[in-house]
C-alpha positions in Angstrom: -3.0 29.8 -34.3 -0.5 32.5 -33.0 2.3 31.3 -31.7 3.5 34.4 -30.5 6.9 33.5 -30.9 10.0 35.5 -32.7 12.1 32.6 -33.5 11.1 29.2 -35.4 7.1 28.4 -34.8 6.6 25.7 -32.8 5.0 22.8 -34.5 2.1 21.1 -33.2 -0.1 18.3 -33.9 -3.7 18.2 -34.7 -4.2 16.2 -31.2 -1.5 18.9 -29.5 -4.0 21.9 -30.6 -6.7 20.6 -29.4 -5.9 20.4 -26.3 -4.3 23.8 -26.4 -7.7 25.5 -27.6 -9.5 23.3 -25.3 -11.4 25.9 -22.7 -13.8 23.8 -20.6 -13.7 23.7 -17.0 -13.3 20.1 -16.8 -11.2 18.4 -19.5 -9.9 14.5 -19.1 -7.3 13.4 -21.5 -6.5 9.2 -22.0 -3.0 9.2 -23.6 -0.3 7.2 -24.4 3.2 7.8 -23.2 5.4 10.4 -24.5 2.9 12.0 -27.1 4.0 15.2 -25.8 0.6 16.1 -23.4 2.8 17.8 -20.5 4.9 19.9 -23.5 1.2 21.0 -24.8 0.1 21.8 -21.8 3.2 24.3 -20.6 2.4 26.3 -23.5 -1.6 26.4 -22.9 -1.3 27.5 -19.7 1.8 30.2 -20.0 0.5 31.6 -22.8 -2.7 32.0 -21.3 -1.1 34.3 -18.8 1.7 35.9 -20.7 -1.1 37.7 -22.6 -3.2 37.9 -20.3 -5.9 36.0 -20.8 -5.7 34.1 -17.4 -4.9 35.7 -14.1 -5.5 32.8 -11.7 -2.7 30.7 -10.2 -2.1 27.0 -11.9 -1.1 24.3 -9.6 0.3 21.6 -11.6 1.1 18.0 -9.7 2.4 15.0 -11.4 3.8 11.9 -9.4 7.2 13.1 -9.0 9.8 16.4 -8.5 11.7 15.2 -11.5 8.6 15.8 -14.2 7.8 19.0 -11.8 10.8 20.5 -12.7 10.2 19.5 -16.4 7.1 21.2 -16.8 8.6 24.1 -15.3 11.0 24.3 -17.6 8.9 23.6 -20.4 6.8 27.2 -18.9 9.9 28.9 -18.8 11.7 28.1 -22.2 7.9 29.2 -23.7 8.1 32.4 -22.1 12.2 33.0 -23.5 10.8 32.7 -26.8 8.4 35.3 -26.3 11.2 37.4 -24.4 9.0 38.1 -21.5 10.3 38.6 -18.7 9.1 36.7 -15.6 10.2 36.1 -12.4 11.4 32.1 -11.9 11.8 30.5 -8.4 11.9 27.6 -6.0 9.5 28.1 -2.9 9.0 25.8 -0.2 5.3 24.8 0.8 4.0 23.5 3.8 3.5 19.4 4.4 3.4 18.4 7.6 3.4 14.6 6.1 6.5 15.4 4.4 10.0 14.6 6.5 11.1 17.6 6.0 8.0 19.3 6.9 7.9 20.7 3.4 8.2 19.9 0.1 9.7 22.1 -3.1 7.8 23.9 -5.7 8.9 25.2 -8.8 6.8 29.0 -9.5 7.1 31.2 -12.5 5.7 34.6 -11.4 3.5 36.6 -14.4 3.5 40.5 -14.5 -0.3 40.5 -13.5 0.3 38.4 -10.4 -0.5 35.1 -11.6 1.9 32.2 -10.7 2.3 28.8 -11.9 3.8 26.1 -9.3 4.8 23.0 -10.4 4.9 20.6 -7.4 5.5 16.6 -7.0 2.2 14.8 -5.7 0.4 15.2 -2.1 -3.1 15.9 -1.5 -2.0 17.8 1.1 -0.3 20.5 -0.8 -3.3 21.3 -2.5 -5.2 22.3 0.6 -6.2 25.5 0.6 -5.0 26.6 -2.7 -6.8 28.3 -4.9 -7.0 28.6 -9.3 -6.8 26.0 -12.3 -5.1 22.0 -11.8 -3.7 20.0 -14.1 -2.9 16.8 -12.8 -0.4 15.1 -14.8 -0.7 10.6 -14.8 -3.1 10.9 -11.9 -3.4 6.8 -12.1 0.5 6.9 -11.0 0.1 9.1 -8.0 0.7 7.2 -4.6 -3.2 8.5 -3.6 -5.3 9.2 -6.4 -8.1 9.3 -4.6 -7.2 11.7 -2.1 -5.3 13.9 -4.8 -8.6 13.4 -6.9 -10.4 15.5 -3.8 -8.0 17.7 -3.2 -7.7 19.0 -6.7 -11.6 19.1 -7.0 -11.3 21.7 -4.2 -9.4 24.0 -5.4 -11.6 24.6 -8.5 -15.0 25.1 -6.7 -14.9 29.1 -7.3 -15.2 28.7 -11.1 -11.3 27.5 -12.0 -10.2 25.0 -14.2 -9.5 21.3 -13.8 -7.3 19.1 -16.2 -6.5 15.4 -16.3 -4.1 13.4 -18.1 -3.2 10.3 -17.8 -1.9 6.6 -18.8 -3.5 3.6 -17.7 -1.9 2.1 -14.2 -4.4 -1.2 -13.8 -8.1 -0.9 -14.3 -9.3 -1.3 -10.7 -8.8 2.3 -9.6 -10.6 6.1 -9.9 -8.6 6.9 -12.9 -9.9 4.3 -15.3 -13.3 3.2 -13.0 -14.5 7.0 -12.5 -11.9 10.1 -14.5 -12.1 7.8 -17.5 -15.5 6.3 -17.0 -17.6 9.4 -16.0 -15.8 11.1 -19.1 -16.2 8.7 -22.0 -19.6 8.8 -20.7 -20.9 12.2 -20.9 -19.2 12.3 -24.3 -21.5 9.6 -25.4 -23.8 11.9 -24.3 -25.2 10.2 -21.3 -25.3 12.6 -18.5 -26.1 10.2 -14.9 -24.0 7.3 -14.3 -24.8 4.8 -11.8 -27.2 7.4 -10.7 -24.9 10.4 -9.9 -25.2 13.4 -12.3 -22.5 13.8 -14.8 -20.4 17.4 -14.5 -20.0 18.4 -17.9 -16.4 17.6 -19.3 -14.7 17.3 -22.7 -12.8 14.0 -23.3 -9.6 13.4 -25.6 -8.3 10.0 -26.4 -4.5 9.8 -27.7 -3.3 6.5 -27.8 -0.1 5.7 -30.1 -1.7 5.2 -33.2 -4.0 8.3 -33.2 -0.7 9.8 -32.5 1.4 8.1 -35.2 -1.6 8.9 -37.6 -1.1 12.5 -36.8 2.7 13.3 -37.2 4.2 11.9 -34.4 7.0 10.1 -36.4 7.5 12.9 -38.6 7.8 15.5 -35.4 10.8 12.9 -33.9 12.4 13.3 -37.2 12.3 16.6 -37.7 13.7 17.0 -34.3 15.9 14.0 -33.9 17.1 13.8 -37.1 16.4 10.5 -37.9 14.6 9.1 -40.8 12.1 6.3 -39.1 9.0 5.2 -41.1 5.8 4.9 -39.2 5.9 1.3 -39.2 9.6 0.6 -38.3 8.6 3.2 -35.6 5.4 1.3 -34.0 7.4 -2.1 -34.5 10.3 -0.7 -32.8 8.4 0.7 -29.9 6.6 -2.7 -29.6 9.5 -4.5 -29.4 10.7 -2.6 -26.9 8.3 -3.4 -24.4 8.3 -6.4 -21.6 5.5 -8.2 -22.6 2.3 -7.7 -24.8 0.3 -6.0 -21.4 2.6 -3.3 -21.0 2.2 -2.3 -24.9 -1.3 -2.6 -24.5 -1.2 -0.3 -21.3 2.0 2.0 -21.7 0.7 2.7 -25.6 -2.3 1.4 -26.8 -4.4 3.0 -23.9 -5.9 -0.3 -22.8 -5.8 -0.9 -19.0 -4.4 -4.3 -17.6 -6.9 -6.0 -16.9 -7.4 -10.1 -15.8 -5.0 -10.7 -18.2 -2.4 -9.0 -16.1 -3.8 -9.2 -12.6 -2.2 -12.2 -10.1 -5.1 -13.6 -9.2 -7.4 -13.7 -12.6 -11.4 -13.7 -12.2 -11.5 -17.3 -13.2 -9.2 -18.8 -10.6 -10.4 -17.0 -7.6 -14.0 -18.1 -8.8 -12.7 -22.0 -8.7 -11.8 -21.4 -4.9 -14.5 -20.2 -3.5 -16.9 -21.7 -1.0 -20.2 -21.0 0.7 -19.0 -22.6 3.6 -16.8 -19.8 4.5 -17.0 -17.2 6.8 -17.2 -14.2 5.1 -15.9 -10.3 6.5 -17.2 -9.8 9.9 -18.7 -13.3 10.7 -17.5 -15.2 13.8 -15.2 -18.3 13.1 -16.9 -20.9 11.6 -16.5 -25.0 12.5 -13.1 -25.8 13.1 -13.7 -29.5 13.9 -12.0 -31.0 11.6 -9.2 -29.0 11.8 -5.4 -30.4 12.4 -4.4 -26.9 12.9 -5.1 -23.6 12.2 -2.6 -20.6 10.9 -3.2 -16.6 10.8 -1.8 -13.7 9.1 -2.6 -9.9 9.5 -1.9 -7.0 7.8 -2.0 -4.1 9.5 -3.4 -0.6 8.9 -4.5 2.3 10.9 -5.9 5.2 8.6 -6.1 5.2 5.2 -5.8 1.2 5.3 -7.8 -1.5 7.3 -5.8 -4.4 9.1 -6.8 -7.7 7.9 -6.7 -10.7 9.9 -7.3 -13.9 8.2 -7.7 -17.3 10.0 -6.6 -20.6 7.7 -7.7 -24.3 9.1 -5.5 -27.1 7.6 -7.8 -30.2 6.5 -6.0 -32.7 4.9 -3.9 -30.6 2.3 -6.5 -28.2 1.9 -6.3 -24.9 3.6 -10.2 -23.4 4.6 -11.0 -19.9 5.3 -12.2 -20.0 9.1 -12.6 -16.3 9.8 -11.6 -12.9 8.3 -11.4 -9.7 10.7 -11.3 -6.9 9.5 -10.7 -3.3 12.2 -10.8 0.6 10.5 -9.6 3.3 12.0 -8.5 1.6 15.5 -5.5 3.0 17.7 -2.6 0.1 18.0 -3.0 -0.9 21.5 -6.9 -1.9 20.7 -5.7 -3.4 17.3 -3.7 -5.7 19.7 -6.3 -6.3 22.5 -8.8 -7.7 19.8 -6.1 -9.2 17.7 -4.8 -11.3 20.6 -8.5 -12.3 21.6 -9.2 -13.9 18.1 -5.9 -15.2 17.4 -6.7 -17.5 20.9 -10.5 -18.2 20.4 -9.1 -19.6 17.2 -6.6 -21.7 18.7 -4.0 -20.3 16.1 -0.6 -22.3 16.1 1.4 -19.7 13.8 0.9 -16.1 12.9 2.5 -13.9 10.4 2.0 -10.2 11.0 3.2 -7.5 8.8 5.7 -5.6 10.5 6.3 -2.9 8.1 5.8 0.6 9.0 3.4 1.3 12.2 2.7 -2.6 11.7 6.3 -3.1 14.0 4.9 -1.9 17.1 1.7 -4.5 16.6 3.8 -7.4 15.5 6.3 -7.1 18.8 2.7 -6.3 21.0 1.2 -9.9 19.8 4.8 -11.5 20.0 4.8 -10.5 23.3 1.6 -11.5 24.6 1.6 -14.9 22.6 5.9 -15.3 22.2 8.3 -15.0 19.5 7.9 -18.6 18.4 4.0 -18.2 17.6 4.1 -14.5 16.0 6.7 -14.8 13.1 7.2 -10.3 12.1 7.0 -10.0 8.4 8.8 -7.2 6.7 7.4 -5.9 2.7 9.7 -5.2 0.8 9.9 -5.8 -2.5 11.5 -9.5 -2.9 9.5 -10.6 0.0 5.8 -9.3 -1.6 6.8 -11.6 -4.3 8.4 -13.9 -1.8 4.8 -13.9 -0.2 2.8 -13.6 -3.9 3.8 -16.7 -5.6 2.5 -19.3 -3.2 -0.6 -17.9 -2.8 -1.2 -18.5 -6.4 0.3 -21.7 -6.6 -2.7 -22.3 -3.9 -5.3 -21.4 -5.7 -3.6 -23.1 -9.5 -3.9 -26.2 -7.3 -7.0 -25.7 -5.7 -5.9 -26.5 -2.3 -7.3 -22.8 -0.6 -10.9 -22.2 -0.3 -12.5 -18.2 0.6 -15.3 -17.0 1.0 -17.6 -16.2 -2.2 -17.8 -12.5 -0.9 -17.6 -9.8 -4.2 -15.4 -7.3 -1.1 -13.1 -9.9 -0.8 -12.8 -11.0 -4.2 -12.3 -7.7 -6.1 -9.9 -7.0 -3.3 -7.4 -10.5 -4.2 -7.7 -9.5 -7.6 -6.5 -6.3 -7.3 -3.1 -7.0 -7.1 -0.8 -6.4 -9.8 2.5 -7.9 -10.9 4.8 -5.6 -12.7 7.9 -5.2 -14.3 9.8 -1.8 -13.7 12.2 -0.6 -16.3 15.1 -2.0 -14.5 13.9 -5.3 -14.6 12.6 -5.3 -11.1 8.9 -7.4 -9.9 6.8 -5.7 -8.4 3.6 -7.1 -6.7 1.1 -4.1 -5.9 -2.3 -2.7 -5.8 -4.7 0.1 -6.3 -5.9 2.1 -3.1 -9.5 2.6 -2.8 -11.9 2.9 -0.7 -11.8 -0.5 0.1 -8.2 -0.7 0.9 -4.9 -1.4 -0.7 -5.2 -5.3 -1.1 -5.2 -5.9 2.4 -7.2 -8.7 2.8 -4.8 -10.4 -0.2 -1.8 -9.5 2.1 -3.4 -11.5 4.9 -4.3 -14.2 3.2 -1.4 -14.7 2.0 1.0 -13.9 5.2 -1.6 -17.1 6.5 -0.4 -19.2 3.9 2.9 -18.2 5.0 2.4 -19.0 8.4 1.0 -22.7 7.1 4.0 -23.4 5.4 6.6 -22.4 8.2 7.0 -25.9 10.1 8.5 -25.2 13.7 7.1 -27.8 15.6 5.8 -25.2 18.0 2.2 -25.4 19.2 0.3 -22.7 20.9 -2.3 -23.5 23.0 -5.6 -21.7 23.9 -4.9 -19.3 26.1 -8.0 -16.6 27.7 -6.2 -12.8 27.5 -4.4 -11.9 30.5 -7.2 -11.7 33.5 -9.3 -14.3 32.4 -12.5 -14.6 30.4 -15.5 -12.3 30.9 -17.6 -14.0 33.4 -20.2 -15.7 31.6 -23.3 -13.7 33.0 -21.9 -10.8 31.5 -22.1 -12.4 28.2 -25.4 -12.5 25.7 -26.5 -15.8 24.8 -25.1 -16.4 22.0 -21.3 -15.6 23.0 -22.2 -18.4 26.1 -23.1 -20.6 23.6 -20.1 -20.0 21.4 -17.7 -19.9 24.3 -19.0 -23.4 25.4 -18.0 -24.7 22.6 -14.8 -23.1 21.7 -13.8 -24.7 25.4 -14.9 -27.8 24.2 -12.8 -27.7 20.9 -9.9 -26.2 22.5 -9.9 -29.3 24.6 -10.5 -31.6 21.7 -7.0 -29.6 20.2 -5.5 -30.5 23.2 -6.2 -34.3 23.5 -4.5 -34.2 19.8 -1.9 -32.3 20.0 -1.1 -34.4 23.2 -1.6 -37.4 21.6 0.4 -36.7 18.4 3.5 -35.1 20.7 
């Protein structure tokens, strides 16, 4: 290979020349950490256009400014060996979501007009761009999905697309469908799950294939030090938290059940046919003592969740889940308020984060402070929040709905432990959400195990029921009867005043 440089040659791996011959339009790379895929990539693509092999923009995205700015400085230190001259600068570009209204990018502009722009992740930014896309840990990017998209755009005149990426979970488009589609056409199948495979290449680097290839010898060459491969793998094991993030980080093996909060098997031992599931009505409530909601809310990208718990004995039974997409605030409250009294709720927690504030002080308004308790994520109160609703179903004493939406949607969530020894409790957005059913489920069991003493009566919205000849059958029928058991809650709650 020529390096084209006039100082010492750079020394690659076998795995690092690959990638850097690697032409196809569509290549997808599962790595480990730190086996130098970004450095590899900053030389493919500057050298590509320092000779002129390339004249089409790159647009390079990773999940934040700070490994922008690294892979711009990877380009430019490439092109000092070379002793070309280019021109190097910062350029803001457009994004409306951004608070700033736009967000920083870091260009190197080539002598034949090609550019390469190193920017921090947004779909958005990619709009309307045009040229090759390497997206840099695409699992770790706050919308893969969307990103995913955005960057399939931008190739569809004949341009290049690159992936690379460590595992973040394995319930998300990286690992379900980058990863899946790829291994798959490199096993030569070319449908899966009946869509047509685009052709790809695939390239797996996990630690060992890396180790195997010089890895250890490159850090000592460069560092100076004198580590074997074995005191270099045992070191970097020991080094992690716990056994899942070696497996993940390193060993390119997604968390799985293993690391999820609510595993497979103990959702499976909770669930019940005789709950409701998504979009039923609520289901018998007459055994009831009381009943608890929580709700979290979305508006675009997320649904809100409303989930209804009924106390029997000291078990907690699903008795509804709601679920609204893509409905304005004001409505969200309307309908919210309406089921939260048909159920006879006696405590709701809402999630009051973010555009959830104006929805939580709508409902406290309507129903009062005491009966809608505002809930506000942050990081000690998801895990605040997390933890019971395990110890519910460890003990058996929560049943849900055997319903595979809601299932994959409480095991999606993820407990991990950042580098500075901080918990996190989060999820995977999809199309289905962002765990928002789990959110709800467990903001109810929050609301169960508040004890205030305060109980909310069924109330009809403000103006009074529909009349009844405006109703079909059926909600006749079920309005009769939720009359009859709000009055039933009433003689109790009376009699146990």
């Amino acid at each position: 290979m020529d390096e084209r440089t006039r100082v010492k040659p750079l020394r690659w791996l076998p795995y690092h020349k690959r990638l850097i011959e690697d032409q196809s339009r569509r290549i997808v790379v599962e790595k480990s950490r730190r086996i130098g895929y970004d450095y590899a990539q900053a030389y493919k693509h500057t050298m590509r256009r320092a000779t002129g092999q390339r004249a089409r923009d790159l647009w390079y995205t990773s999940a934040d400014e700070s490994a922008a700015y690294e892979f711009a400085e990877y380009c430019r230190s490439f092109l000092e060996r070379v002793q070309i001259m280019v021109d190097a600068f910062t350029e803001d570009i457009e994004d409306p979501g951004h608070p700033k209204g736009s967000i920083k990018a870091f260009c190197i502009r080539f002598k034949n007009g090609s550019r390469i722009n190193a920017l921090s992740s947004s779909p958005r930014r990619l709009r309307g761009k045009g040229g090759d896309v390497v997206v840099s840990e695409l699992a770790f990017h706050d919308d893969p999905v969307e990103l995913h998209k955005a960057a399939n755009a931008v190739t569809m005149w004949g341009d290049a697309i690159e992936f690379g990426s460590s595992h973040n979970g394995e319930d998300n488009i990286w690992n379900k469908k980058v990863v899946g589609d790829a291994k798959a056409y490199a096993a030569g199948e070319r449908t899966r799950g009946g869509r047509p495979l685009r052709e790809q290449s695939y390239h797996f680097i996990d630690i060992h294939t890396a180790v195997e290839q010089g890895l250890v010898e490159l850090i000592n060459e460069t560092r100076g030090t004198a580590l074997t491969r074995e005191a270099f793998v045992a070191d970097l094991r020991a080094s992690c938290i716990d056994e899942d993030e070696w497996l993940q980080e390193f060993c390119c093996i997604p968390s799985s059940a293993a690391s999820a909060w609510l595993p497979y098997e103990l959702i499976y031992t909770c669930e019940d046919a005789k709950c409701p599931r998504p979009g039923d009505g609520l289901w018998d409530v007459s055994e009831d003592s009381e009943r608890y909601a929580g709700i979290d809310v979305g508006r675009h990208k997320d649904v809100t969740a409303a989930w209804v718990l009924g106390r029997v004995g000291d078990v907690l039974w699903t008795r509804r889940i709601g679920v609204l997409e893509k409905m304005p605030i004001p409505e969200q409250i309307d309908v919210l308020e309406g089921m939260l009294r048909a159920a006879g709720v006696r405590r709701t927690c809402v999630d009051a984060t973010g555009i959830g504030l104006g929805l939580a002080e709508g409902l406290q308004k309507r129903l009062g402070n005491s009966a809608v308790e505002a809930v506000t994520f942050t990081g000690p109160v998801k895990e605040a929040l997390a933890v019971p609703v395990r110890q519910k179903f460890e003990e058996r004493t929560v049943r849900i709905p055997d319903d595979s939406v809601v299932r994959e949607d409480l095991h999606k969530v993820r407990k991990t432990v950042t580098a500075t020894g901080n918990v996190r409790f989060d999820a995977a957005r999809d199309e289905s959400g962002h765990a928002d059913r789990f959110w709800a489920l467990a903001l109810a069991i929050q609301a169960a195990g508040v004890q205030t003493g305060v109980r909310v009566s069924l109330i009809e919205p403000a103006g009074g029921p529909p009349p009844a000849s405006e109703l079909d059958p059926v909600e006749q029928e079920r309005r009769v009867e939720m009359e009859r058991r709000a009055r039933q809650m009433g003689a109790l709650q009376e009699a146990g005043a």
